[in-house]
N, C-alpha and C positions, 0 to 999 in steps of 0.2 A: 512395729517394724521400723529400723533403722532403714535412712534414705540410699546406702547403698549395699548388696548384700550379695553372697553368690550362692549361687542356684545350678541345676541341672538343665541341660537342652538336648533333643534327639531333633536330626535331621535326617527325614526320613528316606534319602535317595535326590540326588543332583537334579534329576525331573523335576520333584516335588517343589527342590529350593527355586528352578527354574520358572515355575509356572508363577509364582508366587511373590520373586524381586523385578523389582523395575531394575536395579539393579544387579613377647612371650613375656614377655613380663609382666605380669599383674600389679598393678600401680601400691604401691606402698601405702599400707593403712587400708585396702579396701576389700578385702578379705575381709568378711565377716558369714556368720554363720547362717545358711537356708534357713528362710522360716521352715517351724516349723510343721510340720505336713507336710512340706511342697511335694509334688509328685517330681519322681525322677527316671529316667531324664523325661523334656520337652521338645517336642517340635521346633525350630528352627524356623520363622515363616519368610526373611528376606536379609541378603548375605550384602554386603558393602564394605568398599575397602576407600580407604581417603588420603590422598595423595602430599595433603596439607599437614594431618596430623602424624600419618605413617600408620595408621590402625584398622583392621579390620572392625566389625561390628555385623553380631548379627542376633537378628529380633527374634526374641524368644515367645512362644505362645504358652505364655505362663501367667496366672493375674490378669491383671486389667491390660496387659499386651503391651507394657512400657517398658516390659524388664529387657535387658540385653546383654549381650557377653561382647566383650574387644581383648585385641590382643594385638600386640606391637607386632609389624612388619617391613620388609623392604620391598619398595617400590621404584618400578624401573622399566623403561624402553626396552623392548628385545631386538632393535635393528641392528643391523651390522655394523652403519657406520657412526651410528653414537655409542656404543657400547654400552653396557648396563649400568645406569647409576644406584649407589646404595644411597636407605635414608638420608634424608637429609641436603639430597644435592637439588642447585636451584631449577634445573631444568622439569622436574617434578611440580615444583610450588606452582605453578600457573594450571593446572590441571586441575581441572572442576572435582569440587570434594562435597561426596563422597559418591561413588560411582558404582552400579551393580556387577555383580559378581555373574560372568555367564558361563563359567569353569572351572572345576575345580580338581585338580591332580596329585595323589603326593609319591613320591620316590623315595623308595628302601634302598640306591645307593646314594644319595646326597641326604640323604636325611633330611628332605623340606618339601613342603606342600606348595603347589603353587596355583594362584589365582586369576585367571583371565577377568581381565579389568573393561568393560563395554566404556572405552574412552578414546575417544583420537584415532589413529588408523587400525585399533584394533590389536596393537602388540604391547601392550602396556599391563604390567602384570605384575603382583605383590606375592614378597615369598617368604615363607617365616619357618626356624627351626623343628626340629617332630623329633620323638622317637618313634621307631618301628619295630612291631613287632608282632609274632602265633597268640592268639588266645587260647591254643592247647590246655587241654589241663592239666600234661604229664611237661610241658614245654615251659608254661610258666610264661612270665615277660620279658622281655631281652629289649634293653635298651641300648639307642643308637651306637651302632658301632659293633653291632651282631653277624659274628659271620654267616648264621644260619640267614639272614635277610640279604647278603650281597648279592644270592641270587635270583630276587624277583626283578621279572621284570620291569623297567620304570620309566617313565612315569604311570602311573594305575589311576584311571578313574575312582572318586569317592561314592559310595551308594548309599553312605547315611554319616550324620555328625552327632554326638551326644555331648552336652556340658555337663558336670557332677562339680555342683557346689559344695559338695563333700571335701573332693579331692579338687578342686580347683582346677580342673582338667577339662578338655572338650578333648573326644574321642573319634577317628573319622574308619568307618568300615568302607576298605580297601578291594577293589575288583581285582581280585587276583587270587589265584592259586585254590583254598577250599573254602576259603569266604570269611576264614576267622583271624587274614590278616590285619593289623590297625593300625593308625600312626594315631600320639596323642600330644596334646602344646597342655601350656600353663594358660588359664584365662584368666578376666576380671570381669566378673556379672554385678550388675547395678541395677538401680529402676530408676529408669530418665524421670524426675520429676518430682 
């Protein structure tokens, strides 16, 4: 087994990630192939987002429990009078990294999940590009920019997440409409260690 590798994750409903955490671009070169067997997807056991590095991370119940998937995000203030900063801005760097996930939403009109961040007064929150879309089987998948999607309503609670080291994807099943709406990002799964 190579020391970094992608793998599959299922999260099984925002409770589950809830009871469990205290708290898009897959890096270049680390893509590499699921061992073989992995079962797919995994459980998801605890969701963190880090203010320092801009990445989500979440711990995958796979193996010896060290493997984990991240994926680039923007993080920012939701108050009125500082306005939202993207990546990279200093007002972010001083903000304890990495910090639990106590929310998690995503929207079929802005095409982006967003994550309430347990930090500071409570409005501080990481949001990262998606596509949306029916898992129909006559519908097919329809990536961001579908008009048949402009009309959910949004933002929609997440009721489960799956990673697919296959397809280098985590998957998040959507509370809305007949339950086979989804949004999906690109990840990078590793094994810390």
């Amino acid at each position: 087994m190579s020391a970094r590798r992608m793998l599959t994750g299922t999260f099984l409903g925002l409770g589950a990630l809830l009871m469990t955490t205290s708290a898009l671009a897959p890096a270049a070169g680390a893509q590499t192939a699921a061992p073989e067997g992995a079962a797919a997807p995994v459980p998801v056991t605890a969701l963190n987002c880090d203010g320092n590095t801009y990445k989500c991370t979440a711990n995958l119940q796979y193996g010896d429990g060290r493997w984990v998937a991240d994926w680039a995000v923007n993080v920012y203030h939701q108050g009125v009078a500082s306005g939202s900063s993207s990546s990279g801005s200093s007002s972010v760097r001083g903000a304890a990294a990495p910090v639990p996930v106590t929310g998690l939403t995503c929207d079929g009109n802005t095409y982006k999940c967003t994550a309430k961040l347990q930090y500071g007064d409570g409005r501080w929150v990481a949001d990262w590009a998606v596509n949306v879309y029916h898992q129909g089987v006559a519908s097919g998948s329809s990536s961001s920019g579908s008009s048949s999607v402009r009309s959910a309503a949004a933002p929609v609670p997440v009721t489960g997440l799956t990673c697919d080291g296959n397809t280098y994807k985590c998957t998040a099943n959507l509370q809305y409409g007949d339950g086979k709406w989804v949004a999906d990002w690109k990840v990078n799964v590793y094994h810390q260690g």
